[in-house]
N, C-alpha and C positions, 0 to 999 in steps of 0.2 A: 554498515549494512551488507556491504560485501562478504564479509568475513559470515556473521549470522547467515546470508544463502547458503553460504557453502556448508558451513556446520547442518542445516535444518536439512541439505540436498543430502547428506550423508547419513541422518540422525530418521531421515523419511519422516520430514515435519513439514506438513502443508502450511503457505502462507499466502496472505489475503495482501494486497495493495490498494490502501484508500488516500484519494487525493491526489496534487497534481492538476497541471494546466489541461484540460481537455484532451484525450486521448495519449496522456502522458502515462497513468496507471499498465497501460495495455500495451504501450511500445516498451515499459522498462522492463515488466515481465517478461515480453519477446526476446532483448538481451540478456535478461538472464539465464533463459533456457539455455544458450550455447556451453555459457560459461560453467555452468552446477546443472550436467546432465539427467541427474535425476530431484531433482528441483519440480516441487508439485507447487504449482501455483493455484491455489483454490477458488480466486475471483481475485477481478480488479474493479473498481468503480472510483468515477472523477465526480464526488458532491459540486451542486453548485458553492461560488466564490459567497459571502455572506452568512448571515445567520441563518443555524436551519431548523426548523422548525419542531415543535414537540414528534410531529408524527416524521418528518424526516429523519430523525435521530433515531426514532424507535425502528422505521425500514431500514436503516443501517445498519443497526445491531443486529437486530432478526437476520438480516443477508449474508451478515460478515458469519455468525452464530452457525444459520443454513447451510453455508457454503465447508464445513467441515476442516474449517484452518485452525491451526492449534499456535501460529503469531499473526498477530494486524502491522504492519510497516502502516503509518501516518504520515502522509507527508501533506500538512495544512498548515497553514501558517502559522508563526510562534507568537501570542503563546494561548492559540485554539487550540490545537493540538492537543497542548497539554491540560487545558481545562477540561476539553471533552473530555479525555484520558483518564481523569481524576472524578468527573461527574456521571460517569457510566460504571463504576470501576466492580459493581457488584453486578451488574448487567453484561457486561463483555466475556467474563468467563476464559480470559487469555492474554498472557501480557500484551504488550502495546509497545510498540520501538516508534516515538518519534522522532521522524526522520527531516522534518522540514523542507525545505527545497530539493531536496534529494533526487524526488522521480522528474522534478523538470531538466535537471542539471543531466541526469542523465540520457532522460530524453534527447534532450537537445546536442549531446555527444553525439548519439547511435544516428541521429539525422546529419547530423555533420559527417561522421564517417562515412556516410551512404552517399555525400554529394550531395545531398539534398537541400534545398533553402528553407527553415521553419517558419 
């Protein structure tokens, strides 16, 4: 995932962050800004945990679509991830990096570095 910011922060390729423990989407974005300075983040959003619904899917798509990212990073548990991934696949309009625990893991680094307790 590293590697791809940095290529997409040079290539001027906006990317979208879905998934993630509750405010995990928006803090890993945060760390990536420092790291891949011109890194366009085009939106983050953390779906709820469970199955989501015909019309939650569809506002996810429209959002992720809306938001003018040209990759989705997924980070939803294996193997949703890749079911959506595969079940949307004419809908999305942009590859899909599933990333699986990824935005927690980093999360929870960038909180630890800070001193903080998560």
């Amino acid at each position: 995932m590293e590697a791809m910011c940095a290529r997409a922060a040079v290539d001027e390729v906006s990317i979208f962050l879905l998934g993630g423990a509750d405010g995990a989407a928006g803090a890993l974005a945060d760390a990536l800004r420092p790291r891949h300075k011109s890194l366009a983040t085009a939106g983050t959003v953390t779906p709820p945990f469970g199955e989501w619904s015909t019309m939650k899917n569809r506002r996810l798509i429209e959002g992720v679509r809306a938001s003018g990212a040209r990759i989705l990073f997924m980070g939803v548990s294996a193997p949703k991830q890749e079911i959506w991934a595969y079940e949307h696949l004419e809908e999305r309009r942009m590859p899909i990096v599933c990333v699986g625990a990824a935005f927690d893991f980093g999360y929870e680094r960038q909180i630890e570095g800070a001193g903080v307790d998560a």
